[in-house]
N, C-alpha and C positions, 0 to 999 in steps of 0.2 A: 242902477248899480254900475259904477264904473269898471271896467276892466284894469287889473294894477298893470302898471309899464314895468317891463320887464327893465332889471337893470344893465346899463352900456357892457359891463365884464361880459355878462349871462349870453348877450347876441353874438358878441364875437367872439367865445365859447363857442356856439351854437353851430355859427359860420364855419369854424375851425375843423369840427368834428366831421361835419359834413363834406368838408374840401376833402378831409382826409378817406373818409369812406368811399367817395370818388375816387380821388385818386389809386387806393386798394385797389377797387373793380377793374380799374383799368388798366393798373401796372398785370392783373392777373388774368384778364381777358387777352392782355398784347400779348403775352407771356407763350399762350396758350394757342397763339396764333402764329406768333413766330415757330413755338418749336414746331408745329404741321409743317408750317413753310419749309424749315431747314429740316424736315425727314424728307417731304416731296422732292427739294432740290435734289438732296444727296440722291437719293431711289433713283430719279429721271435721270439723272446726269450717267447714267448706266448704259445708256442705250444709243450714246454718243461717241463710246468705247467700241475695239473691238476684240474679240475676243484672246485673240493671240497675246500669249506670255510676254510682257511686259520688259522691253528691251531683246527682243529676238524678232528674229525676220523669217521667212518661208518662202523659199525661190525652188523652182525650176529650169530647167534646159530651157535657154529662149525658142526652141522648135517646138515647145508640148503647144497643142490647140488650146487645152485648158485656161482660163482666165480668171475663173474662182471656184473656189470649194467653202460649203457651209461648214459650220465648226462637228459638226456631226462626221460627216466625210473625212476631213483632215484626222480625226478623234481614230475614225476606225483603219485610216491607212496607216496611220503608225501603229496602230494593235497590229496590225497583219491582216484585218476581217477584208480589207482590201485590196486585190493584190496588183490588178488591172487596170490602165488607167481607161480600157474604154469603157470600165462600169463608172466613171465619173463625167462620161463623157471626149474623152480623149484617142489617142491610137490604140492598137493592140499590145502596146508594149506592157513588158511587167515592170513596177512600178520598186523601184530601188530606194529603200529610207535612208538616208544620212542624218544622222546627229553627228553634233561635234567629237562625241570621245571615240567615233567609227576611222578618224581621221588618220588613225595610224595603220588602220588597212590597208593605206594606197597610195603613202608616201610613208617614205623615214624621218627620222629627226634633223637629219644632216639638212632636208629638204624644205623640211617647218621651222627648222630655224632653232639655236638653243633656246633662243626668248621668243620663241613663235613670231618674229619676225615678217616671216613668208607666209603663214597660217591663211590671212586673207586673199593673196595669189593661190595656193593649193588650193582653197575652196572655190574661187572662180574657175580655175582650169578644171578640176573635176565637173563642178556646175555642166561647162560645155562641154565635155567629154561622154559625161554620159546621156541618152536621149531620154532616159526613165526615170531619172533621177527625181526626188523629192526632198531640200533639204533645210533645215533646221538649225539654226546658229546666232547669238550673239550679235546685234548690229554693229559691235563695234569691228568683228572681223570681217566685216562687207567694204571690198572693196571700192578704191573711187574709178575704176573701170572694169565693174562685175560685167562677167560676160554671159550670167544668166540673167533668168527674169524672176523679182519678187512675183510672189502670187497676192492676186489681189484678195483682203479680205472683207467682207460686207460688216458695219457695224451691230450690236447685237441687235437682235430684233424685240421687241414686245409680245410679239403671238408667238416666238420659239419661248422665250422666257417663261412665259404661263403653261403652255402644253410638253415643255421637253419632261422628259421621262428620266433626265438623267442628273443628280447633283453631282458635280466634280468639280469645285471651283478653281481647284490648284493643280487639275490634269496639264500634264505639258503634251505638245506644245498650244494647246488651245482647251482655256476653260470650258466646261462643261453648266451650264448655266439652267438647268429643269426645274423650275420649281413643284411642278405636279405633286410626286411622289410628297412633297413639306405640305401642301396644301389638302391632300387627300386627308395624310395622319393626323393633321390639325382636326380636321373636319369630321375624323372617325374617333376620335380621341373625345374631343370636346360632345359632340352629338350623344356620345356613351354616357358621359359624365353628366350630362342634365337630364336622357331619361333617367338614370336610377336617382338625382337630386331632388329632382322636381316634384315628384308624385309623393316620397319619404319626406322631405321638407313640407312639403304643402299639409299631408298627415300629420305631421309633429304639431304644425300650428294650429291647425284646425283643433286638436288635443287639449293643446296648452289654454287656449284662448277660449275655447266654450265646454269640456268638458274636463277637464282637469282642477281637483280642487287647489284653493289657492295655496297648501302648503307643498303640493306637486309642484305649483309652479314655481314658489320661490325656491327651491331647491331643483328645478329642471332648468330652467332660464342662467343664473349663471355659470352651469356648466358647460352649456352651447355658447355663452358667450367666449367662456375659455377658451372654446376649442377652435375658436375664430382666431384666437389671438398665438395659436400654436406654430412657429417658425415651417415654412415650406419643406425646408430640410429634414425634420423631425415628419412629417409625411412621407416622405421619399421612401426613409427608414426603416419606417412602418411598412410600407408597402413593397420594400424590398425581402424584407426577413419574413412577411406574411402571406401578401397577398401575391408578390409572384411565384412564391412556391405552391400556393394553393390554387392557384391559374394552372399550373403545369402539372399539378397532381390530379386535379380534376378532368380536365379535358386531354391529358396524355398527352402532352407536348415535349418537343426537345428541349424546348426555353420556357421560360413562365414570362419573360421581358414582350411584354404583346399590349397592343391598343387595347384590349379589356383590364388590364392591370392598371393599364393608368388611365382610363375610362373610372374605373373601383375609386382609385386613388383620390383622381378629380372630385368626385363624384362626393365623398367625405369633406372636402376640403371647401365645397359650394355651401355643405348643408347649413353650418352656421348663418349664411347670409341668409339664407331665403326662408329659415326658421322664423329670426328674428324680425324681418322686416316685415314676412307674409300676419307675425303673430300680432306684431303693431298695431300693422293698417286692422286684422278681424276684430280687436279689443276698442279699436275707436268707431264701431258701428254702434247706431244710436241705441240705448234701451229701449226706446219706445217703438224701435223697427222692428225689433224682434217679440216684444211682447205683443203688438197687434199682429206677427203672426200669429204668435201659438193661442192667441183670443180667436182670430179666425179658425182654427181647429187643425191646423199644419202641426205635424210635427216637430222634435226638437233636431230630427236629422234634414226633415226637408226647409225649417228655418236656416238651417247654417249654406244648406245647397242652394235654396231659391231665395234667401236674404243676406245672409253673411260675406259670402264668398261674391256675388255681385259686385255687392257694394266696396266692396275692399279691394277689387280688381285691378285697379289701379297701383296700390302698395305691392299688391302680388307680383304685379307684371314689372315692378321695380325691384324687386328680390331676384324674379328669373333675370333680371336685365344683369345683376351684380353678380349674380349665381355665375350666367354664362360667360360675364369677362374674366371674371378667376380662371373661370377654365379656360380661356383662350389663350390667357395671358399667362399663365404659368409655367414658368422653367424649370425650378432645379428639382420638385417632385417627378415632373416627367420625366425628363431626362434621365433618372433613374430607373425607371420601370418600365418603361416601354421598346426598350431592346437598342434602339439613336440607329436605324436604320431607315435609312434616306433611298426606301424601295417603296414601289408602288403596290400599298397593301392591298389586297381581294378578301380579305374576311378581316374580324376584328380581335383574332386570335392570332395575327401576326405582325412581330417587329414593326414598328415605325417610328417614323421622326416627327417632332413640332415644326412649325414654326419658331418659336419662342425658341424652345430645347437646342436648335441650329443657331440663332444668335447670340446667346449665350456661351455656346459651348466654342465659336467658331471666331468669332469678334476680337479676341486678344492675338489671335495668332493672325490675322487679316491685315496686308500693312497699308497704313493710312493711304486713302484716293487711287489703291490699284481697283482692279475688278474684282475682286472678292471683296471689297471691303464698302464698293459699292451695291454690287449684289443682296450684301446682308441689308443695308439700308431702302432697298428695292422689296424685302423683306417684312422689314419693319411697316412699310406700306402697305404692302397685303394684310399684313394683320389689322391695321388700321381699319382699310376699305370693310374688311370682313365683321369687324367687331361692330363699324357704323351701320351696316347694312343690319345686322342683328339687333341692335337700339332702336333702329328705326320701323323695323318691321313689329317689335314686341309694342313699340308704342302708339305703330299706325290699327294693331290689333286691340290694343285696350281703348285708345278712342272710339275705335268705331264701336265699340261693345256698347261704351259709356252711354252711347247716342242713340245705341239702339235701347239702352235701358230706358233711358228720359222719353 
């Protein structure tokens, strides 16, 4: 029996469709590759900056010993927490702040000029006049023969960025650059949100998928599907008018706005996923896996624990996977419930900030390629790394299960 030839149209049809599915793959894999690239640029490009306000200078008396201060130091001597410059290292002198609107302290106008004119001569002769001085200004009123000395400042670092303790991105005269305090919330926030998802999610499915009759389930199934599809905003809502006052009534709190509220919130807003996907993968285990157990004399609880659930480990560990990016990944529900406090929380009952919640909230006001606006993009990178790390680990955990099963 011959094979019929397909007709000349039909193969270059065939050719065509094919190019084209190529092509797809690829415009959507580049896509996918570029935008990592251009987050990692933006992020790294951070740490080539430094931290100092952006068109402003930092000089002293050309006699101070001092040669640099970290942005930390600089941060607390203009607070006042500094007042010495031999706690930086320097003489015993007390350490005098200048900003520019001090300028009328120690000259007149007649002096500064009615167009400020003089402004950058007044700043230089104070500069060397006084030996403690510390001052802060404008590069355009620096002199082209300053008779002080700029202070040198180091570019930002990488290990201050991850461990400072302090977010200020728009502190003058020198950003405040900590991510900690965003990392921690993240991480207490989301961690909240998948134990109470995971364990109620996993429940519901196990329900749905082996002991729920089937007119349970056509009326259980699309209304988790709904609630999937229910806008972030409309969570926030919920959990502003509900669960943050039931946070703070409960536990006797001054705020109800605390990593458990939006842990709750999260934690709601997961369960759709991990209902649905966990409920998939258990309905596509074989009948005949589960009837040779309960022929074997196993129960119907310990078929769904030592057969069902195994076997479907895989789809589960794909639910937790989708579960935990919602929650990582969520802005405008946190943002409202968790108090947008960019402190270093110690229990899960107080204020904190996202990651996500800080880029959203921070990004329109950040103005393009300064250091805040790279910062948030340095940001967007940790979320990244963090979310990868979490993909990877749920997935290095369901293989090796797999293998241990086979």
């Amino acid at each position: 029996m011959t094979t019929p030839v397909k007709p000349f149209y039909k193969k270059i049809l065939e050719k065509f469709i094919e190019g084209l599915l190529i092509l797809s793959s690829t415009i959507t894999s580049l896509t996918v590759v570029l935008i990592v690239f251009f987050l990692f640029e933006e992020g790294f490009s951070l740490f080539s900056k430094k931290p100092i306000e952006q068109g402003y200078v930092i000089a002293v008396n050309k006699n101070n010993p001092v040669k640099k201060l970290s942005a930390l130091e600089i941060k607390d001597i203009f607070d006042q927490k500094i007042t010495h410059w031999n706690k930086v290292g320097g003489n015993k002198d007390s350490i005098i702040v200048f900003r520019l609107e001090d300028i009328s302290n120690y000259y007149t106008e007649d002096q500064i000029g009615k167009n400020f004119e003089n402004l950058s001569g007044c700043i230089s002769n104070l500069t060397d006049s006084l030996s403690g001085i510390i001052a802060c200004f404008p590069d355009k009123y620096l002199d082209k023969n300053f008779k002080g000395r700029q202070l040198e400042s180091e570019n930002i670092k990488f290990s201050e960025f991850l461990t400072g303790k302090e977010w200020f991105p728009t502190a003058q005269p020198v950003a405040q650059l900590g991510v900690l305090p965003l990392i921690l919330g993240t991480l207490w926030v989301s961690l909240g949100a998948i134990l109470l998802a995971l364990p109620l999610g996993l429940a519901t499915a196990v329900y749905m998928s082996e002991i729920a009759s089937n007119n349970v389930r056509r009326f259980m199934k699309p209304l988790i599907e709904l609630l999937a599809g229910i806008p972030s905003v409309v969570f926030g809502f919920f959990g502003l008018v509900i669960i943050v006052p039931l946070v703070q009534k409960t536990f006797n709190l001054a705020v109800g706005e605390t990593a458990l509220s939006g842990s709750i919130v999260l934690g709601i807003m997961a369960l759709p996923t991990i209902i649905t996907i966990s409920e998939d993968a258990m309905r596509n285990t074989p009948r005949a896996m589960k009837e040779a157990s309960l022929a074997l004399g196993a129960s119907k609880w310990q078929t769904i624990y030592k057969v069902v659930v195994p076997y479907s480990i895989s789809g589960i560990s794909s639910g937790a996977i989708l579960g935990i990016g919602r929650a990582i990944g969520e802005t405008m529900a946190v943002l409202m419930v968790t108090g947008n406090a960019a402190v270093i929380p110690h229990s899960i009952l107080e204020p904190v900030r996202t990651i996500p919640a800080t880029i959203a909230a921070e990004l329109g006001e950040a103005s393009s390629g300064g250091i805040h606006y790279k910062a948030l993009f340095a940001l967007g990178c940790i979320l990244f790394v963090i979310t990868l790390f979490i993909n990877l680990s749920v997935e290095f955990i369901s293989n090796r299960q797999k293998h241990q099963k086979h």
